[in-house]
N, C-alpha and C positions, 0 to 999 in steps of 0.2 A: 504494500500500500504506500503511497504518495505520501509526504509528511507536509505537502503544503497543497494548495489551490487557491485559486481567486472562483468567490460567488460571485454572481449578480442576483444581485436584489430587484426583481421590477416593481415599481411599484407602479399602480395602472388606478385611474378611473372608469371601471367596465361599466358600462349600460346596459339595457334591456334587450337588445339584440346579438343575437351570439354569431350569426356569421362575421359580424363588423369587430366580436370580440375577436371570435378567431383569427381574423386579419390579421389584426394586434398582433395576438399570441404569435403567430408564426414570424412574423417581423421580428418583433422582440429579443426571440432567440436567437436569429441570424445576426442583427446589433448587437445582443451584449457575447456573441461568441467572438465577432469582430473587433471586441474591445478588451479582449482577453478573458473573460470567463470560463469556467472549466465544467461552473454548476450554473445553472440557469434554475431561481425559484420564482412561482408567480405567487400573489396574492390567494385569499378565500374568494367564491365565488369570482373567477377570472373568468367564467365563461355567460355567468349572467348572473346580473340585479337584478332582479323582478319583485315586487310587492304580491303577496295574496297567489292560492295557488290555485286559482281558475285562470288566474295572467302566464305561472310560473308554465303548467300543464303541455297548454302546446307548443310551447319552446323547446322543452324537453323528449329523450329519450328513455331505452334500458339502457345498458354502459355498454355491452356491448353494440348498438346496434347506431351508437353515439355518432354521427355524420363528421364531427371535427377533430378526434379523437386521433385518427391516423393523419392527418395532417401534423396533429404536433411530435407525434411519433416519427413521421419523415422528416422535417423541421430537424430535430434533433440529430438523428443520423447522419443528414445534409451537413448540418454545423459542427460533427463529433461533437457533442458540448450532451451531459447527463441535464436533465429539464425535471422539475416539480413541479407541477399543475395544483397551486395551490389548494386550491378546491373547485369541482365541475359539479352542479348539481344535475341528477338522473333520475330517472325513476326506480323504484324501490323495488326490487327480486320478488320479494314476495307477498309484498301490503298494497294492495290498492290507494290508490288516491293519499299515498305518499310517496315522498322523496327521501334520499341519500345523498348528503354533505359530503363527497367523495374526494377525498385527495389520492393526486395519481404520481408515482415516480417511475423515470423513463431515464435507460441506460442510453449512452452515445453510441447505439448499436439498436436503437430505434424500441426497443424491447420496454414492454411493461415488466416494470419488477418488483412494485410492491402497490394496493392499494389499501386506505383507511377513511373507515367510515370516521366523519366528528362524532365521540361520545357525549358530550357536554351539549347541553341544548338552552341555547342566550332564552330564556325567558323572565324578562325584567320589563316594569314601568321607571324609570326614569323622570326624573324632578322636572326635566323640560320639557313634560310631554310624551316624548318619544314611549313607543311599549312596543315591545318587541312578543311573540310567543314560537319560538322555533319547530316547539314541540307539538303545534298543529299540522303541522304540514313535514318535518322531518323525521322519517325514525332514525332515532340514537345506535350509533356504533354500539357493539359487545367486543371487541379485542382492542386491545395494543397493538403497537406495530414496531417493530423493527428491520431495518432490511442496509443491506451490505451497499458500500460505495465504495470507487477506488481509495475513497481516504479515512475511510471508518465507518462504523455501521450508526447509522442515523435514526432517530426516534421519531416516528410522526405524528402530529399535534396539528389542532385548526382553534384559531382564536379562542372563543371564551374557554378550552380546556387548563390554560395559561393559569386560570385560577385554580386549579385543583393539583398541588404540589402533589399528591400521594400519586398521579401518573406518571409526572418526570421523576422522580426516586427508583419506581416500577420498573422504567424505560435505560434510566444509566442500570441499574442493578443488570438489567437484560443485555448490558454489552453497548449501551447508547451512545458515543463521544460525542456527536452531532446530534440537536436536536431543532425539526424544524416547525412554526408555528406561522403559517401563514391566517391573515388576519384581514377583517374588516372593522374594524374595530370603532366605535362610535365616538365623535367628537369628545362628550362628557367624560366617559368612560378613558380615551385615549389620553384625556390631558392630565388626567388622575395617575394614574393608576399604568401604562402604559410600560414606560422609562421599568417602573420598580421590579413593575412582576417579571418583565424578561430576565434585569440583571439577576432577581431572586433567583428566579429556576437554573437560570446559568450556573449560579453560586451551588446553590444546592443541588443540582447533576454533577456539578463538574463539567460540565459540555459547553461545547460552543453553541449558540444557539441562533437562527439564521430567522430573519423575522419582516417578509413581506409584504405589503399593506396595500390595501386602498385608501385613494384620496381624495378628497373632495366632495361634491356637490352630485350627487348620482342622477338619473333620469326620474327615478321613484323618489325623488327630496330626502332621500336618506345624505348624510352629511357624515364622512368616514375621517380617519385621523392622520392617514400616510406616515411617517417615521417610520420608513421599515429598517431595522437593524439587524447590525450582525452583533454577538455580545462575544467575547472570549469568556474560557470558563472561570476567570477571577473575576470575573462580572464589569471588566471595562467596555465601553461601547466603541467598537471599531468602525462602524460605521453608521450614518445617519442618514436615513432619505429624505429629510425635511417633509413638503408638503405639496410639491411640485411630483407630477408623475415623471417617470426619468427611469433610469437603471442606476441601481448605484453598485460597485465592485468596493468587495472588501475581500482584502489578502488572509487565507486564513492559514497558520503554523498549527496542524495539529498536537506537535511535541509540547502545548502548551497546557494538552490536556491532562498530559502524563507529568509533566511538571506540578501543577496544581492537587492534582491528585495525589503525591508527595509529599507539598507541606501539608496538607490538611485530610487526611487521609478517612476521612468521614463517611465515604459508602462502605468501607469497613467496620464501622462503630455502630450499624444500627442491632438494637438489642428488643425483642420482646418485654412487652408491661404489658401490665392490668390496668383498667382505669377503674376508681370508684367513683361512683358518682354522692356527691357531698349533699344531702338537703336540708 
């Protein structure tokens, strides 16, 4: 395995139409491989915003039978550059009149090599108004993921999972060095909370953590946070996307993992307890 590569981070403003997405996407990747990128990751939902799932329905497929899907898979091969599809929403295997939050990973050999449903389903009101309910319309992943790159084996994660540290503990314990959390992540929420929880989970994986976003103003008035970053796993921020869609490259040494893991040698130390609950 490689002890180094540069990501690109996309960070995109997708809309409600997925061919003009998929444009994007395939563009995208041919730019940030032309700009030296090794990993190309997209954001959540890069292949369609849509509000409400009578809008979502006919945009959508099953994953296999998905019309844009090989395009990013040639894309990829075209460019030798490994590609994350941060997340494509599809129609659900086996539930009617729901969907699946699908994040896709694609070797530089055009090959699907690992997919993850989002476990974690954003259902929240928010002080501004905004209310989110994911869990009408998505069913919730059941596994973890981990799956092999030329530069370590990477953990996969989609936005609101970010809050739920007991998966990224799960995911390093599973062999994770890279973990990746593509995101939509909402203005209020991103300005908060954002910055913290990536460096967190960085810190407590030990992993690098690669974190691409959507930005701005959507077709559906959804208003997203962009800062996609990349974190090292001592929890510095190597790179920033600000808030402008772009690509941004961040160089990543993964001997930094092994190093950290050294001083602080903490995925070794966790021990079984009891809790009592005190009334």
């Amino acid at each position: 395995m490689s002890a180094t590569f540069t990501a690109g981070l996309v960070q995109t403003n997708s809309g409600n139409d997925p061919a003009a997405n998929a444009d994007m996407i395939v563009a995208r990747i041919a730019e940030a491989a032309q700009k030296g990128a090794d990993f190309v990751l997209f954001p959540e939902v890069v292949t369609l915003v849509e509000t409400g799932a009578k809008n979502v329905a006919p945009k959508v497929t099953g994953f296999d039978a998905d019309p844009y899907l090989p395009r990013f898979r040639e894309a990829a091969k075209a460019a030798g550059v490994w590609v994350l599809i941060g997340s494509m929403v599809v129609e659900h295997e086996t539930l009617d009149r729901k969907f699946a939050n699908r994040s896709v990973l694609i070797s530089d050999a055009g090959e699907i090599v690992a997919t993850y449903d989002k476990i974690h389903m954003f259902d929240v009101d928010l002080e501004n108004g905004e209310s989110y309910r994911e869990s009408k319309s998505y069913e919730p992943g059941g596994r973890a993921v981990v799956a092999e790159t030329p530069w370590g084996k990477l953990g996969m994660t989609i936005c609101y999972d970010i809050r739920f540290p007991h998966l990224y503990r799960a995911l390093a314990h599973a062999g994770a060095e890279i973990i990746a959390v593509p995101a939509a992540f909402t203005r209020p929420t991103g300005r908060a909370h954002w910055h913290v929880l990536l460096r967190a989970r960085a810190v407590e994986a030990q992993c690098v953590v690669l974190a691409p976003a959507q930005t701005g103003e959507h077709m559906d008035g959804r208003k997203t946070y962009g800062h996609s970053l990349a974190v090292d796993p001592w929890g510095a921020v190597i790179a920033d996307g600000e808030e402008e869609p772009g690509i941004v490259l961040a160089e990543i040494d993964m001997e930094q993992v092994a190093k950290a893991r050294a001083k602080v040698p903490s995925l070794t130390h966790d021990r079984p307890f009891d809790l009592d609950a005190v009334t």
